[in-house]
N, C-alpha and C positions, 0 to 999 in steps of 0.2 A: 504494500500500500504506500503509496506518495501520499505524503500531506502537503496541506496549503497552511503555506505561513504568510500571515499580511502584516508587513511593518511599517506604520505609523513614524512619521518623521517628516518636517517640514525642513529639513537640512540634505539638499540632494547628496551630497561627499556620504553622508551618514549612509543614507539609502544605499547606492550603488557599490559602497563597501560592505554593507551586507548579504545585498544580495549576491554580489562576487563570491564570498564566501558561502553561501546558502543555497542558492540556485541550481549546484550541482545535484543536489541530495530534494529538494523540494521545491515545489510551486509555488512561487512569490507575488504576489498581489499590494500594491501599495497603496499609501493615500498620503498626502501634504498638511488634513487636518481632523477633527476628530469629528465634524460630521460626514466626510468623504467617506471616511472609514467606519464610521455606524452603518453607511450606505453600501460598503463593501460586506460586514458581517452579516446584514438583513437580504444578501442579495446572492452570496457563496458561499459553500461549504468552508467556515473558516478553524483550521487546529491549533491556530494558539499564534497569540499578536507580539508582537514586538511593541511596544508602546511609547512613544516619547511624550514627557508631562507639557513638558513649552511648545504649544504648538495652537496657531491661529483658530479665532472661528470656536471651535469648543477643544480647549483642552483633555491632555490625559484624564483628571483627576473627573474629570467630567462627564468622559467618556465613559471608562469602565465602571460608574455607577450606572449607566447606559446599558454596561455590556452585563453586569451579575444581576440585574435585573430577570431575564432571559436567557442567559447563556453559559455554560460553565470550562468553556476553553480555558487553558494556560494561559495567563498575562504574563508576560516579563516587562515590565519599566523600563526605562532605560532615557538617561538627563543626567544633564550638566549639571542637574544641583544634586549634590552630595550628602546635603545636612543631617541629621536622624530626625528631623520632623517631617521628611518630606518621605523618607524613606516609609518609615512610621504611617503618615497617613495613608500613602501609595499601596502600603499591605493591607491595613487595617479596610482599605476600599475593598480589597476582595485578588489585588497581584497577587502572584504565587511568587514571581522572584524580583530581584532589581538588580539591576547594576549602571552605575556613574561612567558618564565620559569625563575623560576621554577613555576608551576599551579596547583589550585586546580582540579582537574579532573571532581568533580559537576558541576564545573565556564563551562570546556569545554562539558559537558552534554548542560547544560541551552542554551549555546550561540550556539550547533548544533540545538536543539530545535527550537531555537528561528529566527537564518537564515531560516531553511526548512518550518517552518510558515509562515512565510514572502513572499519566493517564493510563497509557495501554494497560498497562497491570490493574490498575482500576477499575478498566470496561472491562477486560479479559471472564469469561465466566469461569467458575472455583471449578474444580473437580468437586465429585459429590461428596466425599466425606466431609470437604471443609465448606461446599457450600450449606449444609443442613447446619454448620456449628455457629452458636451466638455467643458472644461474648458480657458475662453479663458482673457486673460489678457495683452492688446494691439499688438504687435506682435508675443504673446505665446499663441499656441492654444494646450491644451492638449484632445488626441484622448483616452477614457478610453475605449472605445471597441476593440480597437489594440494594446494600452499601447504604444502612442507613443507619445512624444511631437515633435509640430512642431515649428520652427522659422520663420516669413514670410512665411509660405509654404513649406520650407524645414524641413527634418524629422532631429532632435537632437538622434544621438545614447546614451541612460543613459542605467547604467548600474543597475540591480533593485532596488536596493538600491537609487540612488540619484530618480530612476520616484517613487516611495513612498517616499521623501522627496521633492519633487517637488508637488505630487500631494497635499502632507500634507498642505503645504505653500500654494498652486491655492485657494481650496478650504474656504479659507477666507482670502484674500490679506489683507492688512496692518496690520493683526493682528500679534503680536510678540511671538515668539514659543520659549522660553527655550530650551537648549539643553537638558536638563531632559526631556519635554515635548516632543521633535523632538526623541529620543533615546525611549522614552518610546513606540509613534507611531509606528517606523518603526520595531523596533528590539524586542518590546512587553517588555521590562526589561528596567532596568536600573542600571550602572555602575559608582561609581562616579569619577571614575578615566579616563573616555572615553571620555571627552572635547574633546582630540583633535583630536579622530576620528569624530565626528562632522564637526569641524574644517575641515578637510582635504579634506570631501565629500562637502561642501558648495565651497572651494574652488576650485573643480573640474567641479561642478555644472554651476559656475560663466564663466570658460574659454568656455562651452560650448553655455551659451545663453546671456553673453554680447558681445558688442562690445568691452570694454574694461574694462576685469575685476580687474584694479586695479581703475577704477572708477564706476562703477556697477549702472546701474539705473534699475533694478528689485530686484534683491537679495540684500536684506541692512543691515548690523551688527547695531544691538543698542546695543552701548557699554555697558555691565554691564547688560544686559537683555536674549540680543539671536538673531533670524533672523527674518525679514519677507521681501512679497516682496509684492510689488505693482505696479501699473502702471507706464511708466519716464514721467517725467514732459515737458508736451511740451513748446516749445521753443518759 
């Protein structure tokens, strides 16, 4: 299967150096801004965007509340700004990855790679023994044959990305996961600079299946270690 990759960039150098690198291996579809590119995802089978945040007419940040609306492709970011708030809100929207210009173009091979793996393993259906198996951890029951997790009964929307780090954690509670370890699962690499996308999916993870995630009784930081979750202590 070829996929279609559409990258979003209103800086043509940007473009054309990706698609140089990318075009070999997939089908490239571009846009200049972010409603061009709404109009390319409502209109093409699209597997996962390239994203630039600064960009005319409707920006990134703008767009992919556009796009998780509807649609649950890989986003990767990708912008000149650096900062951890922009990084920070660019996840917290619903991107799976980011990475700063200026960029090695290998780096953005690897990490398309490395997302469309990921999904695939996602959609891929279980074999039978593990698709009948749930994973279930006091009011968290994860559905691996639908890829859903429930809370109490009710279904938690994750987005692929945090139910592979969810699922990662289920499958042996109280054990503590490095984020080297958690980044190397989900995203199959590792980047030693991407704490704080870790960081940012555990914290989105937390508003979805605590009560109250600035006090967390499943999902737990060991400080100087990494995550794990376990059962809450009953009362």
């Amino acid at each position: 299967m070829r996929y279609t990759l559409l990258i979003a960039d209103d800086e043509p150098e940007i473009v054309e150096l990706l698609q140089l690198y990318l075009e070999k291996d997939y089908n490239i579809v571009t846009a200049v801004n972010g409603v061009d590119a709404l109009q390319c995802i409502r209109s093409t089978q699209i597997d996962l965007v390239i994203l630039d945040i600064m960009m005319p007419v409707m920006d990134g940040l703008q767009l992919i509340k556009q796009i998780r609306s509807t649609h649950h492709m890989p986003v990767l970011f990708l912008s000149a700004k650096s900062q951890d708030h922009d990084k920070i809100l660019g996840l917290g929207l619903g991107a799976d990855d980011y990475i700063s210009k200026p960029f090695n173009p290998l780096e953005i091979v690897a990490r398309v790679e490395a997302l469309l793996r990921r999904v695939n393993q996602f959609d891929a259906p279980d074999v039978p023994a593990v698709k009948e198996m749930n994973l279930v951890l006091g009011e968290l029951r994860l559905d691996r044959s639908q890829c859903i997790l429930f809370r109490s009964g009710k279904p938690v929307t994750l987005t692929s990305t945090e139910y592979k780090i969810v699922e990662l954690l289920l499958e042996q509670p109280g054990r503590v996961f490095t984020r080297k370890k958690i980044y190397e699962a989900v995203w199959g690499d590792y980047y030693a600079h991407e704490d704080s996308t870790i960081m940012v999916h555990i914290s989105n993870i937390r508003e979805k299946i605590e009560r109250d995630s600035r006090q967390p009784e499943y999902l737990k930081t060991i400080r100087g270690l990494g995550y794990k979750i376990e059962a809450p202590m009953e009362s």
